[in-house]
C-alpha positions as CSV (number, residue, x, y, z in Angstrom):
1,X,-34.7,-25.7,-10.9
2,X,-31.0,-24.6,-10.9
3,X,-28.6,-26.8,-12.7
4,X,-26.2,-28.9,-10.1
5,X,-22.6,-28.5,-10.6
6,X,-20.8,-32.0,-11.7
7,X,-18.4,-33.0,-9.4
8,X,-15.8,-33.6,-12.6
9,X,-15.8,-32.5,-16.2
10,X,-14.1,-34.0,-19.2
11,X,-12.0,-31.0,-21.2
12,X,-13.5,-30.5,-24.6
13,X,-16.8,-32.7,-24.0
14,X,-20.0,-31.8,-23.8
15,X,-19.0,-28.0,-24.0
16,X,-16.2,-28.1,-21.3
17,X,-14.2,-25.2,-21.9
18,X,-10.7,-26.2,-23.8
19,X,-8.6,-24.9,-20.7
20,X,-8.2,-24.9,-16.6
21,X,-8.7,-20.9,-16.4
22,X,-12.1,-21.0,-18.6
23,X,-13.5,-23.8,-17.1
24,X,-12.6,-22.1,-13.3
25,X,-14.6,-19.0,-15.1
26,X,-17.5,-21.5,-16.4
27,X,-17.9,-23.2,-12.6
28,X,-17.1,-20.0,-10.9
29,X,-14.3,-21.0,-8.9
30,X,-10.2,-19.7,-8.5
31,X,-7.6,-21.6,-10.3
32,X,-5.9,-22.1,-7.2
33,X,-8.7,-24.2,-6.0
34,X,-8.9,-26.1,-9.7
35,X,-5.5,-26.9,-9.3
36,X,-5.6,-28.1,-5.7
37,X,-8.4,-30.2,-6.1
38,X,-6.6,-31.8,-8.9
39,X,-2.8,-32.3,-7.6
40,X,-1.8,-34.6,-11.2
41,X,-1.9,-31.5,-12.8
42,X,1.8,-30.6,-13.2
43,X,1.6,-27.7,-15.1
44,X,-1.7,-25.6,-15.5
45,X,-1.3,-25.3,-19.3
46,X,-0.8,-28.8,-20.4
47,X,-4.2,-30.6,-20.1
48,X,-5.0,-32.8,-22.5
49,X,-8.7,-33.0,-24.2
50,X,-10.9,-35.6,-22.7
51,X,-8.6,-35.4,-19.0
52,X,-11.2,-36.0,-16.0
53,X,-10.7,-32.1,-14.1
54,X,-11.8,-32.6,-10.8
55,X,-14.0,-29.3,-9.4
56,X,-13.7,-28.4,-6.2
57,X,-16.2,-28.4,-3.6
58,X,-17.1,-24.7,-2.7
59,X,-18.7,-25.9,0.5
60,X,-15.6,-27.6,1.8
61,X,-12.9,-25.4,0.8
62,X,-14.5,-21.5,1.6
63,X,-12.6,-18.7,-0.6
64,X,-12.8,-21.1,-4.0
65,X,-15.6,-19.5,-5.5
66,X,-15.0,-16.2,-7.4
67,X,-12.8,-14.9,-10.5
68,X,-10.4,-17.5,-11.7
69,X,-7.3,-15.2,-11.3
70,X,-9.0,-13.9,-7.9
71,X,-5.4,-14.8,-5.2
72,X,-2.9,-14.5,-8.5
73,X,0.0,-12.2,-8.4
74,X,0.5,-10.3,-12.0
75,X,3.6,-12.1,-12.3
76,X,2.2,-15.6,-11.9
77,X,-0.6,-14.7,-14.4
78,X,2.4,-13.9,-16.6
79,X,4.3,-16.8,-16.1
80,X,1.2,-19.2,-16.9
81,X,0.1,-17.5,-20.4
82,X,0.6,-19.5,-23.2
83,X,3.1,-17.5,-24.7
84,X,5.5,-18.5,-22.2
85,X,7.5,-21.1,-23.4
86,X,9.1,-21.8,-20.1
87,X,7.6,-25.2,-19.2
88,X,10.0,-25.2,-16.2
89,X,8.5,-21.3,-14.9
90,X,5.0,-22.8,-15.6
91,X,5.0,-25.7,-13.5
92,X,6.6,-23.4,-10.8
93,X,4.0,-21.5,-10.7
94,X,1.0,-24.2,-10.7
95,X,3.0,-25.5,-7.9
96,X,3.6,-22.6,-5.7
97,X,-0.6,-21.8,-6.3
98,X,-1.8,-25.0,-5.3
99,X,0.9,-24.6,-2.1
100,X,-0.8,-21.4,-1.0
101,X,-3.8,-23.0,-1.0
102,X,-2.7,-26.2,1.2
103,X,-0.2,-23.7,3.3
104,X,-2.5,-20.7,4.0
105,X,-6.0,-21.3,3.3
106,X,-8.4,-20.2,1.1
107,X,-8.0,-16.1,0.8
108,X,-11.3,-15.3,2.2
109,X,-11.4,-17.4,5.1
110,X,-8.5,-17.0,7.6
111,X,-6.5,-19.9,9.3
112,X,-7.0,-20.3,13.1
113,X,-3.9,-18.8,13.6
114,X,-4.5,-16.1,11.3
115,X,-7.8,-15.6,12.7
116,X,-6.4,-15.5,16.6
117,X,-4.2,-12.7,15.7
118,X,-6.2,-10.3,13.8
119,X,-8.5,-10.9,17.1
120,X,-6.0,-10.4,19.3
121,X,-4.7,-7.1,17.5
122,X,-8.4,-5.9,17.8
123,X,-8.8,-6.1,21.2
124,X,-5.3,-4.4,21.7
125,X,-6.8,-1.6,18.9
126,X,-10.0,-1.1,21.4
127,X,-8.1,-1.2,25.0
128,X,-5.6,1.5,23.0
129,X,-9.1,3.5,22.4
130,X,-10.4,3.4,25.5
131,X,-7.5,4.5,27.1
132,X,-6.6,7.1,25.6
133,X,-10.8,8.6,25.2
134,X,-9.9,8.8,29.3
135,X,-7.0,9.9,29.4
136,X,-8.6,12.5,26.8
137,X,-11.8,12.9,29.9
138,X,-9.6,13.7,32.5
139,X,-6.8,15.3,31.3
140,X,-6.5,19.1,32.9
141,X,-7.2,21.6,30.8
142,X,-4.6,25.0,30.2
143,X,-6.4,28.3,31.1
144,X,-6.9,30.3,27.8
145,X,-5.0,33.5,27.1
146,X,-6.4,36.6,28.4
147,X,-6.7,38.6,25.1
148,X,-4.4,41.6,25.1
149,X,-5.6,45.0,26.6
150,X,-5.6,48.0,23.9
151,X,-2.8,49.5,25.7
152,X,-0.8,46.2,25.7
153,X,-1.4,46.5,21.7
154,X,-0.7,50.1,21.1
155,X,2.7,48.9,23.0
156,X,3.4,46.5,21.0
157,X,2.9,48.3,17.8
158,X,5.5,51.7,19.3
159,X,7.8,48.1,20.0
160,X,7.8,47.0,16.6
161,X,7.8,50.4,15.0
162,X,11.0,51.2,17.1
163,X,13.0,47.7,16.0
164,X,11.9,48.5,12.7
165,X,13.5,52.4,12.9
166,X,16.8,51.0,14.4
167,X,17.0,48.2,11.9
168,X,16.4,50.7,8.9
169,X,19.4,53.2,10.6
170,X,21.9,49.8,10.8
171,X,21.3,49.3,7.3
172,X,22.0,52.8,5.7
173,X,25.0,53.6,8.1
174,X,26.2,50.2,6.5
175,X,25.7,51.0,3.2
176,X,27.4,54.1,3.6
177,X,30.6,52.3,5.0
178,X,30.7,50.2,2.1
179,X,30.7,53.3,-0.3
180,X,32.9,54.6,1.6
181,X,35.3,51.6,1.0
182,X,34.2,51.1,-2.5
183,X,35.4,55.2,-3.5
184,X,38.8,54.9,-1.4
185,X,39.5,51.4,-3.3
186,X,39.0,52.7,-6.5
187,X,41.3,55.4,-5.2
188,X,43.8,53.0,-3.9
189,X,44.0,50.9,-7.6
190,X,44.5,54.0,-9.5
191,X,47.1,55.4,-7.6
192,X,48.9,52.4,-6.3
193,X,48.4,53.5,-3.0
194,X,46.9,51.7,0.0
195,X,44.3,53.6,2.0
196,X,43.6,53.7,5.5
């Protein structure tokens, strides 16, 4: 038979762990529920040994079971290690945890309101679907392309061949301009004559 979880535990008796986070770890519950369930606690590192910790009733508040840190932002975690010496940022922080608790619920179990919403957006989501799977049904579809007849091809290539012949001609009668210009103003500088 499994052992029953005491309702409260003494820290530092009877193998109690020495702090809130390892006794949430021993008892498998969140921190935030720890510290809801006991709102004397001021400041999440300053319990004293032999303080009655209240554990909180998995049944009653849904989303309290799981890793200790499980709803904890990085920067909370940082602001409640030990090495902080800023009693002022700790009790902050064991104030704002035990507030998202009491404000939003516990993180796996939405509130009413929460829970209306993401229904709501749901049924939007599959209406949206439908909609547009019958639009999809009887939308009208374009004729394909008749593929190109080989004389239609054999056209097109004499096209392309003849824009590529008159491109190549543009380019060398400009480039013999330009020598043109470049000889008579090499001309022009030695002489100190302008050409025309």
């Amino acid at each position: 038979m499994a052992d029953k979880k005491p309702s409260s535990v003494k820290v530092g008796k009877d193998g109690t762990p020495k702090t809130l986070s390892q006794i949430a770890k021993k008892y498998g519950v969140t921190l935030q529920a720890l510290l809801t369930a006991n709102p004397s606690i001021k400041n999440a590192n300053k319990i004293k040994l032999n303080q009655n910790i209240k554990l909180p009733d998995t049944k009653k508040m849904p989303g309290s079971k799981g890793s200790p840190y499980g709803r904890m932002s990085k920067v909370q975690m940082a602001m409640l290690r030990v090495e902080n010496k800023d009693k002022g940022k700790q009790q902050a922080v064991t104030a704002r945890l035990r507030g998202e608790v009491k404000d939003q619920g516990a993180q796996t179990t939405p509130t009413d309101k929460v829970a209306k919403v993401v229904k709501a957006s749901k049924t939007n989501i599959d209406e949206s679907v439908a909609a547009a799977k019958e639009k999809i049904k009887n939308a009208v579809s374009m004729p394909m392309p008749r593929p190109k007849t080989m004389a239609q091809k054999v056209k097109d290539k004499d096209a392309i061949a003849a824009a590529r012949a008159r491109a190549k001609k543009l380019k060398e009668k400009k480039n013999s301009n330009n020598s043109r210009t470049t000889v008579a103003s090499r001309i022009s500088r030695r002489t100190g004559r302008k050409t025309t």
